[in-house]
Every structure is written in structure tokens, then in C-alpha cells.
N, CA, C, O and CB atoms as a CASP TS submission, in Angstrom:
PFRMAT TS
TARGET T0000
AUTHOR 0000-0000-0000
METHOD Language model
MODEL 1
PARENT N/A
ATOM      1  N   UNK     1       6.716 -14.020 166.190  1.00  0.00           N
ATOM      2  CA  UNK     1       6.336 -15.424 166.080  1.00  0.00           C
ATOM      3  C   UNK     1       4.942 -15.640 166.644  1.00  0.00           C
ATOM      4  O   UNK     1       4.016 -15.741 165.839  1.00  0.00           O
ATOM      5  CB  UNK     1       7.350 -16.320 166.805  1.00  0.00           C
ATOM      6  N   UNK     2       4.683 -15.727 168.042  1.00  0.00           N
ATOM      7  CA  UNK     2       3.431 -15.441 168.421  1.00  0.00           C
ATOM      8  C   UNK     2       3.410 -16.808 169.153  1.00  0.00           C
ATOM      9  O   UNK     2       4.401 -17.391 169.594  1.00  0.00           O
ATOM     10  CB  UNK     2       2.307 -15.069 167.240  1.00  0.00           C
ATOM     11  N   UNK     3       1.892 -17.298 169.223  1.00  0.00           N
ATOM     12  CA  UNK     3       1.588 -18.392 169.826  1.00  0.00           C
ATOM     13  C   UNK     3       2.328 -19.859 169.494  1.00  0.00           C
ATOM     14  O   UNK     3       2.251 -20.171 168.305  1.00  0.00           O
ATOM     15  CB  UNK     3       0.287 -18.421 169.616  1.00  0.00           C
ATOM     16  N   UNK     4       2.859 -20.573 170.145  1.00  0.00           N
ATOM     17  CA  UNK     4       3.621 -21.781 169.614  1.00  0.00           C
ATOM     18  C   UNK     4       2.800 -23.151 169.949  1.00  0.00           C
ATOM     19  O   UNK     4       3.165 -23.432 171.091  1.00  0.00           O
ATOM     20  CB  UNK     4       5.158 -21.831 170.316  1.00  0.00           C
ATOM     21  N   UNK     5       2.009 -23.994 169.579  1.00  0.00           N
ATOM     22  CA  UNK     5       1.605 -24.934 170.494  1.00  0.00           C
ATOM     23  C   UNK     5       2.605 -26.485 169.874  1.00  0.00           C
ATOM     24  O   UNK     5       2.760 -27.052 168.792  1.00  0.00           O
ATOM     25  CB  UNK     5      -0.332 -25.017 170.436  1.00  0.00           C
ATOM     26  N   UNK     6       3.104 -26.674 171.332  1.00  0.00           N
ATOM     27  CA  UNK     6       3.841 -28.149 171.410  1.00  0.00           C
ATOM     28  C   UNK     6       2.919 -29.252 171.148  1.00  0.00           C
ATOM     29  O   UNK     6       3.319 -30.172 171.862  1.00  0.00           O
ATOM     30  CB  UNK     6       4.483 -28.461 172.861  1.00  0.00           C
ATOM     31  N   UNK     7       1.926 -29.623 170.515  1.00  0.00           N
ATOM     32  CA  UNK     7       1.007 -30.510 170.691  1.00  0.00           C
ATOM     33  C   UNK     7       2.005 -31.860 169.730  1.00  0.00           C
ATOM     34  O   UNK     7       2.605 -32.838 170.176  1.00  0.00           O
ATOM     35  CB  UNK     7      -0.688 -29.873 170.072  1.00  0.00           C
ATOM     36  N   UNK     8       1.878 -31.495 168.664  1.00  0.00           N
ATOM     37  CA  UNK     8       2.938 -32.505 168.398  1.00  0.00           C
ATOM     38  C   UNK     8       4.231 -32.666 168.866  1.00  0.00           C
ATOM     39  O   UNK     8       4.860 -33.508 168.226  1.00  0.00           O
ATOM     40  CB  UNK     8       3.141 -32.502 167.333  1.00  0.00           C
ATOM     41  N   UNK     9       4.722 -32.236 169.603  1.00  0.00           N
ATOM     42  CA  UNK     9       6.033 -32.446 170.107  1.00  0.00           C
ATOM     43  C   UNK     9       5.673 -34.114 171.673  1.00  0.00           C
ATOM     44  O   UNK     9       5.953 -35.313 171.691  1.00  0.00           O
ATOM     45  CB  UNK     9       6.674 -30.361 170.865  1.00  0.00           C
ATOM     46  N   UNK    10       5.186 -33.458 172.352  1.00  0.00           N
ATOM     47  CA  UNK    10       4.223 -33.625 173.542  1.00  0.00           C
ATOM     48  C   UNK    10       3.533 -34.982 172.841  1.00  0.00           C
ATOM     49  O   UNK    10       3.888 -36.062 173.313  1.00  0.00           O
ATOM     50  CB  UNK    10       3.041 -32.115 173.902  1.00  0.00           C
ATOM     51  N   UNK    11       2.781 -34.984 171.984  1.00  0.00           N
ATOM     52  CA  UNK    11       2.334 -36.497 171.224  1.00  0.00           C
ATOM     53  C   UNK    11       3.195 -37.388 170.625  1.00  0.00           C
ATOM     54  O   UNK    11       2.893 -38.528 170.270  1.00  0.00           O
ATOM     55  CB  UNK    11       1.482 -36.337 170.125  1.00  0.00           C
ATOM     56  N   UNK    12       4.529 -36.735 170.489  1.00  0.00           N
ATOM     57  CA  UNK    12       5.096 -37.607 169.661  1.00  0.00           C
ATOM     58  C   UNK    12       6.332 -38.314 171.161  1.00  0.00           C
ATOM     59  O   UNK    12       6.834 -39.431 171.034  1.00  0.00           O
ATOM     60  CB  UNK    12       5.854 -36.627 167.984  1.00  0.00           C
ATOM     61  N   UNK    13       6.602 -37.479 172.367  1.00  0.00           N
ATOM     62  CA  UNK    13       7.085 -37.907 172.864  1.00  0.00           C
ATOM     63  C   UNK    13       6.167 -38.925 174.222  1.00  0.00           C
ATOM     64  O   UNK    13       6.664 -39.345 175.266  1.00  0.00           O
ATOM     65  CB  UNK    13       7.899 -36.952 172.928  1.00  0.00           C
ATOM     66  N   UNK    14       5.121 -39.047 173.868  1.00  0.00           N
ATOM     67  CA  UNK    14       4.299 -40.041 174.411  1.00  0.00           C
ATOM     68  C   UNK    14       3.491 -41.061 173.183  1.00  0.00           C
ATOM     69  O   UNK    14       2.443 -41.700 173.282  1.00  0.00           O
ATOM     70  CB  UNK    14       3.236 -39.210 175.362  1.00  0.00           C
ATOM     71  N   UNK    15       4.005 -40.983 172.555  1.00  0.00           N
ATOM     72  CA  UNK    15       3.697 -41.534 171.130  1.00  0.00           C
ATOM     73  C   UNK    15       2.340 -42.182 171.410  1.00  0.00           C
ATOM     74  O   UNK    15       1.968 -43.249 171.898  1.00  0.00           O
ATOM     75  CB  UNK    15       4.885 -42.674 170.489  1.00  0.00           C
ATOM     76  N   UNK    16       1.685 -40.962 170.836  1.00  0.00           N
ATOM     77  CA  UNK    16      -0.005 -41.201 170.977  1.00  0.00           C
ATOM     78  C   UNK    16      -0.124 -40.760 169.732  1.00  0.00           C
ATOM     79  O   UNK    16       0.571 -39.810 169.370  1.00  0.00           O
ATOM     80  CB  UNK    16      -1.038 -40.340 172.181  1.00  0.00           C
ATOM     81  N   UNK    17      -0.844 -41.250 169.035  1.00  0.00           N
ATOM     82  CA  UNK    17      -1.370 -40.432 167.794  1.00  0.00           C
ATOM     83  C   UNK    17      -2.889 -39.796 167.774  1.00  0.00           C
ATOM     84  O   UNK    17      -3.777 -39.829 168.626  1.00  0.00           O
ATOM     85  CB  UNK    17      -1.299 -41.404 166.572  1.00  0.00           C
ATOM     86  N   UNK    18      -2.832 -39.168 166.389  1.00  0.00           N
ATOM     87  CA  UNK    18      -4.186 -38.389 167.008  1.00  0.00           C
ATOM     88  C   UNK    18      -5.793 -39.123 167.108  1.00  0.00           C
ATOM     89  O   UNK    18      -6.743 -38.623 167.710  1.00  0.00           O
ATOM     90  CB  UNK    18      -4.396 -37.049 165.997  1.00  0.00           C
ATOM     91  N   UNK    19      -5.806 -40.385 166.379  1.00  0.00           N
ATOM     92  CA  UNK    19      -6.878 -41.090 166.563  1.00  0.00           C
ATOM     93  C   UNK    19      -7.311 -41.490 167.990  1.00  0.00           C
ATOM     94  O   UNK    19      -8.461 -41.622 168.409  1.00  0.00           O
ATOM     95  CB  UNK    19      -6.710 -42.120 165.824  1.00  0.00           C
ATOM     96  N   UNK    20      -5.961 -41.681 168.750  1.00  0.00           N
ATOM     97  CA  UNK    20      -6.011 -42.123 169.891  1.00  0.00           C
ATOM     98  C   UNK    20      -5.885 -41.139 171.276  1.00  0.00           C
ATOM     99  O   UNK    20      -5.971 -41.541 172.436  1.00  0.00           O
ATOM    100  CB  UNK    20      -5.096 -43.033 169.788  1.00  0.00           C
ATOM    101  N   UNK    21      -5.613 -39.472 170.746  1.00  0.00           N
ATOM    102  CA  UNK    21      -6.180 -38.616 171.343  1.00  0.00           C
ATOM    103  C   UNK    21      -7.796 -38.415 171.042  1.00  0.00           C
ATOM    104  O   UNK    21      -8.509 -37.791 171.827  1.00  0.00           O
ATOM    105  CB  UNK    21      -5.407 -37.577 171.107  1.00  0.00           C
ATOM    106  N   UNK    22      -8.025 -38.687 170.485  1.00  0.00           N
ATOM    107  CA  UNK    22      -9.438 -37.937 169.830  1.00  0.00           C
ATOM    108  C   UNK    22     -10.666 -39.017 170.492  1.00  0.00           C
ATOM    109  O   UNK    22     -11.821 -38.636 170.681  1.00  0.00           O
ATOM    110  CB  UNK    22      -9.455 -37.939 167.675  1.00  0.00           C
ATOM    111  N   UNK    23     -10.307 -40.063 170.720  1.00  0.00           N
ATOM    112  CA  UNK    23     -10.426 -40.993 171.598  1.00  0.00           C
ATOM    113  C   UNK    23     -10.188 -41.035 173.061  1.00  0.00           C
ATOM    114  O   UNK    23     -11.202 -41.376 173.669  1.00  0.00           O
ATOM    115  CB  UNK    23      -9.851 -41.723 171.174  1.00  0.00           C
ATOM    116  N   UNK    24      -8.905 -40.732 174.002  1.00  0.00           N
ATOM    117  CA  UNK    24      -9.141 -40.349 175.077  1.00  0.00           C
ATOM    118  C   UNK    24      -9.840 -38.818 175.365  1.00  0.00           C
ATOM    119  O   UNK    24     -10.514 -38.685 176.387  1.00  0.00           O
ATOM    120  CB  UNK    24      -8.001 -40.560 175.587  1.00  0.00           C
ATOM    121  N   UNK    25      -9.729 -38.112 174.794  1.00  0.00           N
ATOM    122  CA  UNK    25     -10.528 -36.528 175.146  1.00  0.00           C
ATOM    123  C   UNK    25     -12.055 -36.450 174.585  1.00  0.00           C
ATOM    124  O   UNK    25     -12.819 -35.915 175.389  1.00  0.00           O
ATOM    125  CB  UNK    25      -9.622 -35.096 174.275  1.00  0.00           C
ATOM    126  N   UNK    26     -12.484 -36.757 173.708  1.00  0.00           N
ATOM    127  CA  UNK    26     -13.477 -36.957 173.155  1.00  0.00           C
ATOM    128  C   UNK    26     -13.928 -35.545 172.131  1.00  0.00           C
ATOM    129  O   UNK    26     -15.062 -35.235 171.767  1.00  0.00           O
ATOM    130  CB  UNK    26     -14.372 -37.386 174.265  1.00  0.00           C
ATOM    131  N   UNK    27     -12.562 -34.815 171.818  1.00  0.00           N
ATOM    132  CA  UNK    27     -12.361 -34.109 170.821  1.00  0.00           C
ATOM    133  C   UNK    27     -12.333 -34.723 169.357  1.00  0.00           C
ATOM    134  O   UNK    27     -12.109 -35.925 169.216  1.00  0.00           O
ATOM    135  CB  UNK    27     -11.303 -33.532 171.129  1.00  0.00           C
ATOM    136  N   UNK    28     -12.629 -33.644 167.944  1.00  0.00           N
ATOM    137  CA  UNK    28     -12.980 -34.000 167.023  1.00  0.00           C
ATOM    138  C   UNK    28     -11.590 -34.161 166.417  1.00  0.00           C
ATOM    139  O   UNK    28     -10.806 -33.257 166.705  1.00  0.00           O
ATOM    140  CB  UNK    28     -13.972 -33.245 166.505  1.00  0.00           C
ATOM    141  N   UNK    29     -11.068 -35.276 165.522  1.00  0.00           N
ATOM    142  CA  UNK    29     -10.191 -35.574 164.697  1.00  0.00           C
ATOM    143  C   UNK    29      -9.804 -34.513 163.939  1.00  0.00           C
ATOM    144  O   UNK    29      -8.608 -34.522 163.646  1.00  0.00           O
ATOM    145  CB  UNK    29     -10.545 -36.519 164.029  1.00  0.00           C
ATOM    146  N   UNK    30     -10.533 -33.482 163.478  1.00  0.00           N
ATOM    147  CA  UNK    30     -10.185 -32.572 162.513  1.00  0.00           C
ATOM    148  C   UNK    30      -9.415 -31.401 163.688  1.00  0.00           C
ATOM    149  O   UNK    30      -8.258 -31.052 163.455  1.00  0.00           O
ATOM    150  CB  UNK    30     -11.686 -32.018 161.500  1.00  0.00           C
ATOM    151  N   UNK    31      -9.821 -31.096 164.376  1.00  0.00           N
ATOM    152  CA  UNK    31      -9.817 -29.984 165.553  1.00  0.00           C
ATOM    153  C   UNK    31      -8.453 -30.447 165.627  1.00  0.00           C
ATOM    154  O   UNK    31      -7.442 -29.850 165.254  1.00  0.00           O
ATOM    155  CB  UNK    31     -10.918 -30.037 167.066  1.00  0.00           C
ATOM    156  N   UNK    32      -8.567 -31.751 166.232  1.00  0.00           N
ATOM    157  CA  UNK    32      -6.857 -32.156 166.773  1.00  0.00           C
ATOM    158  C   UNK    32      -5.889 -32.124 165.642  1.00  0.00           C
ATOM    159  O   UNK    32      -4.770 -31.753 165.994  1.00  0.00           O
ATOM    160  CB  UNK    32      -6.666 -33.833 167.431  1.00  0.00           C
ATOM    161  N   UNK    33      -6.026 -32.438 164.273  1.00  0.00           N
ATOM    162  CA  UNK    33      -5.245 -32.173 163.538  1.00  0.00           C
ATOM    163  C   UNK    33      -4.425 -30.719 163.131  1.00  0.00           C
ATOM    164  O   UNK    33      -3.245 -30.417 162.953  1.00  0.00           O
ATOM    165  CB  UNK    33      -5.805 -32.642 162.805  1.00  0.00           C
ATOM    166  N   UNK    34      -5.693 -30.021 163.091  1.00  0.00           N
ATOM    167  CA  UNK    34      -5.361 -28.503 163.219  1.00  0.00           C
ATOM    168  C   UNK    34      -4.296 -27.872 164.223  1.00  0.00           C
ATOM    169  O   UNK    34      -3.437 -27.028 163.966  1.00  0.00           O
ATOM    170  CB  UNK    34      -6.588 -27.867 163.569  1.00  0.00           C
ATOM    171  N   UNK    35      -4.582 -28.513 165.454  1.00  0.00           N
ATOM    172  CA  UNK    35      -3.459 -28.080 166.546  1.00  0.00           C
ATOM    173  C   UNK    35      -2.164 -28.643 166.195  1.00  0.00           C
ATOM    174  O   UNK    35      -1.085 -28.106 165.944  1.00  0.00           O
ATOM    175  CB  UNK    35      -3.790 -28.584 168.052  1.00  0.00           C
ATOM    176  N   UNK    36      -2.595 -30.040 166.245  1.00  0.00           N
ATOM    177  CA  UNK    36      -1.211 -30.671 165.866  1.00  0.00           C
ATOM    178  C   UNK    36      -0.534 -30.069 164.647  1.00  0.00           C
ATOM    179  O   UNK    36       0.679 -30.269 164.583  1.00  0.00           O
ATOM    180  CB  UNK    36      -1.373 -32.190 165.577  1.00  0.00           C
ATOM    181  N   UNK    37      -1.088 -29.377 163.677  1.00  0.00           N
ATOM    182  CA  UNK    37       0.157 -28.966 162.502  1.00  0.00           C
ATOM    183  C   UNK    37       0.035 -27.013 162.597  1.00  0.00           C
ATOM    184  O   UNK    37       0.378 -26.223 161.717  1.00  0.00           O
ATOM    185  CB  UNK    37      -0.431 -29.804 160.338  1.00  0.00           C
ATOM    186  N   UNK    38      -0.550 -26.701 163.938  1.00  0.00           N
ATOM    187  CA  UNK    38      -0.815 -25.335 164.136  1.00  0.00           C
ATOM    188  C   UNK    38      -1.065 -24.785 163.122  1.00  0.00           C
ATOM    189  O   UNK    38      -0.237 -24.189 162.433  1.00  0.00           O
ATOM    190  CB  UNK    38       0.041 -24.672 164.683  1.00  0.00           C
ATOM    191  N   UNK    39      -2.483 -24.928 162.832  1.00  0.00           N
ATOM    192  CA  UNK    39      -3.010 -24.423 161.563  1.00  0.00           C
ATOM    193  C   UNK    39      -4.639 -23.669 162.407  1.00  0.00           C
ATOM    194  O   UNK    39      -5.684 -23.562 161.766  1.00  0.00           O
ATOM    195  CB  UNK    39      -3.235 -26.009 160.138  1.00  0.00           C
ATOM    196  N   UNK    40      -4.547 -23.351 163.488  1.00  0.00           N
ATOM    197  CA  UNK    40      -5.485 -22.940 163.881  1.00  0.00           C
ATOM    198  C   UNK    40      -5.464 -21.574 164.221  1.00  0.00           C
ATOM    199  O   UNK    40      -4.328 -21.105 164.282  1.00  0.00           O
ATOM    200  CB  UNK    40      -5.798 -23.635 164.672  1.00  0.00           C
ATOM    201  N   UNK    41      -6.517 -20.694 164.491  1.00  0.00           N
ATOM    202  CA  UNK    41      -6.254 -19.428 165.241  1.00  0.00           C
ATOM    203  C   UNK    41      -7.148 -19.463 166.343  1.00  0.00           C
ATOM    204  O   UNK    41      -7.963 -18.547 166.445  1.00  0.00           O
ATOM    205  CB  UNK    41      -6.450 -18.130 164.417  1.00  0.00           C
ATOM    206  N   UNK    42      -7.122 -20.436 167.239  1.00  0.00           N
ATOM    207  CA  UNK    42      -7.986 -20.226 168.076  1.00  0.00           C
ATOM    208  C   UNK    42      -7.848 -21.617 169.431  1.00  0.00           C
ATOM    209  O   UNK    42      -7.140 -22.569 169.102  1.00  0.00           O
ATOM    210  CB  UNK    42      -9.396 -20.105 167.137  1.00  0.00           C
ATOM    211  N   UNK    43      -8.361 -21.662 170.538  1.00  0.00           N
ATOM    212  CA  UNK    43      -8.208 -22.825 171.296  1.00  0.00           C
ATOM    213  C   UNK    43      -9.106 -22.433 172.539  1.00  0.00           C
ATOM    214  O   UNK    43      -8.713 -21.533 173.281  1.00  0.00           O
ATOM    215  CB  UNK    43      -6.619 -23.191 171.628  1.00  0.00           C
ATOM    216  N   UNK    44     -10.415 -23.144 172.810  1.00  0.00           N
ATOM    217  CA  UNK    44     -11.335 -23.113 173.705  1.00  0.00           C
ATOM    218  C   UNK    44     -10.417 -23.840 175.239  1.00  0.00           C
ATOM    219  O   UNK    44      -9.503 -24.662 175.314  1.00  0.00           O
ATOM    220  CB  UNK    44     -12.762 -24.004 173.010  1.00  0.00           C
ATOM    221  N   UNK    45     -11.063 -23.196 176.120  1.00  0.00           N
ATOM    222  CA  UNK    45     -10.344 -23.169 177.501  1.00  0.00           C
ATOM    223  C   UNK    45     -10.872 -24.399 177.591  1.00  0.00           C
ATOM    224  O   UNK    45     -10.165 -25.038 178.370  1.00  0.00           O
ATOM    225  CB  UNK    45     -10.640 -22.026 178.743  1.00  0.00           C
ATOM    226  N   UNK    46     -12.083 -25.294 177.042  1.00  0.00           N
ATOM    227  CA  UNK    46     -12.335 -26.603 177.131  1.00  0.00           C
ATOM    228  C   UNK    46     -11.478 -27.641 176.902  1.00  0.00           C
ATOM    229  O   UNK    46     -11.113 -28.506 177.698  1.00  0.00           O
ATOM    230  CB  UNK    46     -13.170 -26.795 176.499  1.00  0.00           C
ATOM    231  N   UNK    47     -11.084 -27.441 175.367  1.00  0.00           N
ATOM    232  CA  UNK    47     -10.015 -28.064 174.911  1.00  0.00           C
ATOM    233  C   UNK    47      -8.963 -28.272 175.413  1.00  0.00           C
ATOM    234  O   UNK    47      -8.586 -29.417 175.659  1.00  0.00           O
ATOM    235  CB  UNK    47      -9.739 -27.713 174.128  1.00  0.00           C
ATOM    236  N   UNK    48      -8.034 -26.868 175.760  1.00  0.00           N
ATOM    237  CA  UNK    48      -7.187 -27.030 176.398  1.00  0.00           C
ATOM    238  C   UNK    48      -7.305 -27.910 177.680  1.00  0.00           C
ATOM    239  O   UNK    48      -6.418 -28.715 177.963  1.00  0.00           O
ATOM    240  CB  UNK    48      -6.847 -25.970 176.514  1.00  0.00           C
ATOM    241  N   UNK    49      -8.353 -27.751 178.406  1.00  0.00           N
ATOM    242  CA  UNK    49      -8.515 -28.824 180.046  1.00  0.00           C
ATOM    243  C   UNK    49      -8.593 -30.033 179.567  1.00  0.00           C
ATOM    244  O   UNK    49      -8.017 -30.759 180.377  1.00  0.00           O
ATOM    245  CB  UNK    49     -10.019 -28.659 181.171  1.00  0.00           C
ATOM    246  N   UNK    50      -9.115 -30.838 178.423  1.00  0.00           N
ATOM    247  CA  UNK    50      -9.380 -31.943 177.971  1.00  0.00           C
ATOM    248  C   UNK    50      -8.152 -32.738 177.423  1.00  0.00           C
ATOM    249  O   UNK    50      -7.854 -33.931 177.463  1.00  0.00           O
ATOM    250  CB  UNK    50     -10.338 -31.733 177.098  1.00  0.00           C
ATOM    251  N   UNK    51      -7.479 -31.502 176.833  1.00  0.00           N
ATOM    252  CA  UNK    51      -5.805 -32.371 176.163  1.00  0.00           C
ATOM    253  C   UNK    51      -4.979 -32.048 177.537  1.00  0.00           C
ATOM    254  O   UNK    51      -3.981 -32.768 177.581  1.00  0.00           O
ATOM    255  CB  UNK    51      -4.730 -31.376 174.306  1.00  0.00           C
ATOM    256  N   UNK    52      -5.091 -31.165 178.700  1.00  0.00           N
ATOM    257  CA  UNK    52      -4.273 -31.355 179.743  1.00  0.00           C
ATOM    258  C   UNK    52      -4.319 -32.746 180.687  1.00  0.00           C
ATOM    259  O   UNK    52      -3.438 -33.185 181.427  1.00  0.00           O
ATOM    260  CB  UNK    52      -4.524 -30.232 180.494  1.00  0.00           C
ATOM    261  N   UNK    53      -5.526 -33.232 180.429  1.00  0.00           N
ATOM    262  CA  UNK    53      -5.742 -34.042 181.411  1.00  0.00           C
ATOM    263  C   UNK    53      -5.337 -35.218 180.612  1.00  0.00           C
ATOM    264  O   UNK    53      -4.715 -36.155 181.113  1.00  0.00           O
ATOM    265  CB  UNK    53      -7.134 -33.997 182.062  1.00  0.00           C
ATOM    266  N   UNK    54      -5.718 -35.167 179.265  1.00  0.00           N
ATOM    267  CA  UNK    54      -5.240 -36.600 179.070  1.00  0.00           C
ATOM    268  C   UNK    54      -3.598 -36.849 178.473  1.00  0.00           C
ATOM    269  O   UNK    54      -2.998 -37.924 178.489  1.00  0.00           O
ATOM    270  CB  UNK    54      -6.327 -37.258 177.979  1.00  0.00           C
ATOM    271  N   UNK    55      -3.210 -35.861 178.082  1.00  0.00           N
ATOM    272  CA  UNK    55      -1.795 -35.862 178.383  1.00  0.00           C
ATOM    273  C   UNK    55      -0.906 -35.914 179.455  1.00  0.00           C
ATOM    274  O   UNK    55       0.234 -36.379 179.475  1.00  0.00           O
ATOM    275  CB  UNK    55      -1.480 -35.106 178.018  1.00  0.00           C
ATOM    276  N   UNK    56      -1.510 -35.420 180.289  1.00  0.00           N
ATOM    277  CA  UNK    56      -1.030 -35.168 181.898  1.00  0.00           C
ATOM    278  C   UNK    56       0.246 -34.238 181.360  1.00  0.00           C
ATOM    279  O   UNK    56       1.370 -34.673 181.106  1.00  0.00           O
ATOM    280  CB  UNK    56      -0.498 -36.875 183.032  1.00  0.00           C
ATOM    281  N   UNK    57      -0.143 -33.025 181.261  1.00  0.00           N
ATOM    282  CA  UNK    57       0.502 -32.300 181.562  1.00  0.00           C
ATOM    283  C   UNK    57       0.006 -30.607 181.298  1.00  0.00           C
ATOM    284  O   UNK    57      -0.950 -30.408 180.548  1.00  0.00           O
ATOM    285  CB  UNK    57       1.546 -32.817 181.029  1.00  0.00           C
ATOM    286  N   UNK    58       0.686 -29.474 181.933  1.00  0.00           N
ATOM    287  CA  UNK    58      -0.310 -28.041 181.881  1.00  0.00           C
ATOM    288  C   UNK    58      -0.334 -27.457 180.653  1.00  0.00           C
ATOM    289  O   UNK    58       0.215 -27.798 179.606  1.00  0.00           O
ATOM    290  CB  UNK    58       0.145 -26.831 182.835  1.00  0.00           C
ATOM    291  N   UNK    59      -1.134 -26.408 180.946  1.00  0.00           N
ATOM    292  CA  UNK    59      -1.162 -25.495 179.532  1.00  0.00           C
ATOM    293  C   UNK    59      -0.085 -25.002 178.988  1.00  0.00           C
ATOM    294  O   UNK    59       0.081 -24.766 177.792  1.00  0.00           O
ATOM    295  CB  UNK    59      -1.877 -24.347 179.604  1.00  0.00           C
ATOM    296  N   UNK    60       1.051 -24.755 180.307  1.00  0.00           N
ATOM    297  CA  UNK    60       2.143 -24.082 179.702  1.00  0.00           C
ATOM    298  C   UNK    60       3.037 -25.152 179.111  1.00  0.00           C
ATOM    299  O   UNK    60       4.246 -24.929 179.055  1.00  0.00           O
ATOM    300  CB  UNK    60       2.889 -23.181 180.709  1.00  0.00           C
ATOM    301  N   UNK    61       2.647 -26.049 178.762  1.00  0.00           N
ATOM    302  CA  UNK    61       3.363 -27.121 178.046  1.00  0.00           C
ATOM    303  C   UNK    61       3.065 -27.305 176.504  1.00  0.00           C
ATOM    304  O   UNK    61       3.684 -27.512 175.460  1.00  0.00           O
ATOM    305  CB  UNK    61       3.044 -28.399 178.735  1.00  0.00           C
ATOM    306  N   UNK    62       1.685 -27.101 176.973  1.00  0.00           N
ATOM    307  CA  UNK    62       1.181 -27.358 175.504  1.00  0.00           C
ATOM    308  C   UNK    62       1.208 -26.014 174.477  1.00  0.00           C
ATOM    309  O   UNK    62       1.478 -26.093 173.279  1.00  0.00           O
ATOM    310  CB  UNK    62      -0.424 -27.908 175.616  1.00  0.00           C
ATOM    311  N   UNK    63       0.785 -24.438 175.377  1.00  0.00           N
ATOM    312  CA  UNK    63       1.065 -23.626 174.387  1.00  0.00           C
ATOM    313  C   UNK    63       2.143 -22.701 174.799  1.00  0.00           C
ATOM    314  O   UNK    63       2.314 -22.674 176.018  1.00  0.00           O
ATOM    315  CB  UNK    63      -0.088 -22.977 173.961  1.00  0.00           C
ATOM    316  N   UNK    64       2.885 -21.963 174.123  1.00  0.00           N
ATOM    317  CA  UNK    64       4.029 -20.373 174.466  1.00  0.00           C
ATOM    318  C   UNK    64       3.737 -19.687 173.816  1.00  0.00           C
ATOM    319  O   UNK    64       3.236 -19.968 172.728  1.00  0.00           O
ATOM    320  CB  UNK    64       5.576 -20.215 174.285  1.00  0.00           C
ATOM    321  N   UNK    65       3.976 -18.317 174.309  1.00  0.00           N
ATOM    322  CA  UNK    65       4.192 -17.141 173.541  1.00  0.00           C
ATOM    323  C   UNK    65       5.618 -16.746 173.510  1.00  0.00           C
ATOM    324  O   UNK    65       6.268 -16.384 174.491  1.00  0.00           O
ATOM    325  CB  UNK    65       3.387 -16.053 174.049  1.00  0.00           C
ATOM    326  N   UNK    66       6.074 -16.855 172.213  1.00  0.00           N
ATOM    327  CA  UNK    66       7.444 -16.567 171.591  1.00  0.00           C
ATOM    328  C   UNK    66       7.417 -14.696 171.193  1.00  0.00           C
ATOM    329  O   UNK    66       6.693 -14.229 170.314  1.00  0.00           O
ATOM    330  CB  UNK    66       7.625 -17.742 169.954  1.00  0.00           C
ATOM    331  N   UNK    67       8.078 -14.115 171.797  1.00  0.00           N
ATOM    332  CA  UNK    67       7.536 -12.420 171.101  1.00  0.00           C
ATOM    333  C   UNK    67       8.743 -12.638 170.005  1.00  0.00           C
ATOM    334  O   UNK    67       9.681 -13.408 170.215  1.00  0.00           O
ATOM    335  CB  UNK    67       7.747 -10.504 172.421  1.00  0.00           C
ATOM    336  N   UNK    68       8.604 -11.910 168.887  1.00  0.00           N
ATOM    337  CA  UNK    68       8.991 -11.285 167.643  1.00  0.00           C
ATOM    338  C   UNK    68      10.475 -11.027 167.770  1.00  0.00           C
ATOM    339  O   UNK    68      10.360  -9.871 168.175  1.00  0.00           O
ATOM    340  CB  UNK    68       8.175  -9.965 167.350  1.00  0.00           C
ATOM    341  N   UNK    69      11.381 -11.164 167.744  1.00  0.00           N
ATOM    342  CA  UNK    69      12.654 -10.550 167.493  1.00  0.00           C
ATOM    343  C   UNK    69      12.826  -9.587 166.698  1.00  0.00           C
ATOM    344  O   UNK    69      13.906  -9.001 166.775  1.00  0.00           O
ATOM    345  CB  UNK    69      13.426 -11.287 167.127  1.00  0.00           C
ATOM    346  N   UNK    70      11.771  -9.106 165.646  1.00  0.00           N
ATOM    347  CA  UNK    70      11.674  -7.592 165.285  1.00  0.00           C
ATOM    348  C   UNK    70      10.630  -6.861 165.989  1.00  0.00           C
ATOM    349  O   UNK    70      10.284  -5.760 165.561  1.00  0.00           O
ATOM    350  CB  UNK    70      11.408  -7.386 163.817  1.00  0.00           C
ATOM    351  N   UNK    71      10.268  -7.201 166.690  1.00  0.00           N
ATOM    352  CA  UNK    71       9.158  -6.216 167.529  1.00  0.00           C
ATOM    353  C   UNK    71       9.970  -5.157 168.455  1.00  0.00           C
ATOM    354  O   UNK    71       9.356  -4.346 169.150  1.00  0.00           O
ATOM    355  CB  UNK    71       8.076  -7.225 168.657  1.00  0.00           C
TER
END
């Protein structure tokens, strides 16, 4: 499976949407969309500090590593 990020889970249970993240962090609308439907391969240690803080909550919330059940 690999990297999991809760970003929509985490947004939807503080029911923020992403206009209104992209707005408190001062991240780009497209960027946040990408996370939110994990369509990304990638996440700057910036980002991550910017959606921790305005979510209030840590990294290990927002991303997991799930290992493979065929690995």
C-alpha cells in the first residue's frame, strides 16, 4: 500500500474545505487538492508544518505508512 495521507479524513472531520485551507496555510488550491484525493508523490517538510499547524494536529495524523500484505 505505501504512504496513506488522512488529509481528507482530518478535513472532513473539522469540516474545512479546501478553499478555506488554502486560505489558512497559504498553500496553493491545486497542491491541496492533490493531497486531499492522494494523487501526489511527494510532500515538502514545509507543507506538512503549514497543514500541521493549521489543523492542529501532527504529521503522524496526517500521513502512515501501511506496508504491503504481499511484501
Amino acid at each position: 500500500m505505501g504512504i496513506k495521507v488522512h488529509l481528507s479524513r482530518i478535513m472532513g472531520e473539522k469540516r474545512i474545505k479546501i478553499s478555506e485551507l488554502a486560505s489558512m496555510t497559504g498553500l496553493h488550491r491545486n497542491g491541496l487538492t492533490k493531497l486531499y484525493n492522494e494523487d501526489t508523490d511527494g510532500i515538502k517538510f514545509d507543507t506538512l508544518e503549514k497543514l500541521c499547524r493549521a489543523l492542529g494536529c501532527s504529521v503522524e495524523d496526517l500521513i502512515e505508512y501501511i506496508e504491503d500484505e504481499n511484501e
